[in-house]
N, C-alpha and C positions, 0 to 999 in steps of 0.2 A: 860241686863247683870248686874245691878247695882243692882238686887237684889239677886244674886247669893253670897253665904258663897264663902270662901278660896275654893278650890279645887272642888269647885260646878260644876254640870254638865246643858247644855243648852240642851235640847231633844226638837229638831223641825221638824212636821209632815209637811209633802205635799211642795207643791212648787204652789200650784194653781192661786196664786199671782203674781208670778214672782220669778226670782230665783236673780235678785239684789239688794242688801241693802248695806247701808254706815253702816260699823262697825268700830268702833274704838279700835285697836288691842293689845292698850297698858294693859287694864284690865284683856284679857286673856293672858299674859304673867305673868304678874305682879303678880295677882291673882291662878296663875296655874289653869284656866278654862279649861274642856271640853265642845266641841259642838258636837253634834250628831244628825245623823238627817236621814229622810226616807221618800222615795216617794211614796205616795200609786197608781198611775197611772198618768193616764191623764185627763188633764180637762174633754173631753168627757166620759173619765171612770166615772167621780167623775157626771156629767150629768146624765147620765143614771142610775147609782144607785141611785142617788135620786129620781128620776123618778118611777122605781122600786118601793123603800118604798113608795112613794105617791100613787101608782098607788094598791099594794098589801096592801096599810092600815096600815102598821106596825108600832106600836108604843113604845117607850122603857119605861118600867116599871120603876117607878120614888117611890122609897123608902122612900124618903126625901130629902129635899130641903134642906143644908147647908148655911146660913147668911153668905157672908164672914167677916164680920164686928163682929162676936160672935165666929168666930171658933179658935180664939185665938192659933193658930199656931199650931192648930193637930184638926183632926178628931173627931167629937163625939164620948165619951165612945163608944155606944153602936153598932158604925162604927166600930172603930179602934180593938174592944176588937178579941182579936184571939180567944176563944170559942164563937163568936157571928156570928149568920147566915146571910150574906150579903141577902137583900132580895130588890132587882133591883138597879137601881142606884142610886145616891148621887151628884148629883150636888152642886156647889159652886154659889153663886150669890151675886154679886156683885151690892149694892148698891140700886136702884129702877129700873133693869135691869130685865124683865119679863124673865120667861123659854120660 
């Protein structure tokens, strides 16, 4: 939450963990934060599809690797640029943290 701007919004996938957390509720007051959020299934859903891609091989096409540590608070040019052809994904990495 504490890296969220003024009127920032919190967008959280899945619940696969659990659905309780201690939140401290004075920042999103204070802050005017939005939280939003979305469930993609069930544990056992999120099982079997993995299962799936393991079992069918499928692997996501990896464009380039993003340093988080160099991305200096936007996209590479040749990411971000709006006549530029996205060609697979762009992951972020953090640190000494393998894909």
């Amino acid at each position: 939450m504490s890296s969220l701007a003024r009127g920032g919004t919190l967008v959280t996938l899945g619940g696969t963990t659990g659905f309780d957390v201690a939140l401290n509720l004075l920042p999103v007051f204070a802050d005017q934060l939005t939280i939003t959020g979305s469930i993609m299934g069930t544990l056992k859903d999120m099982e079997d599809m993995v299962q799936l891609i393991a079992l069918a091989g499928i692997e996501p096409k990896i464009g380039s690797v993003v340093l988080m540590e160099r991305r200096r608070g936007r996209f590479p040019r040749d990411v971000a640029r709006e006549d530029a052809r996205q060609d697979g994904l762009h992951p972020m990495r953090i640190g000494g943290y393998p894909l």
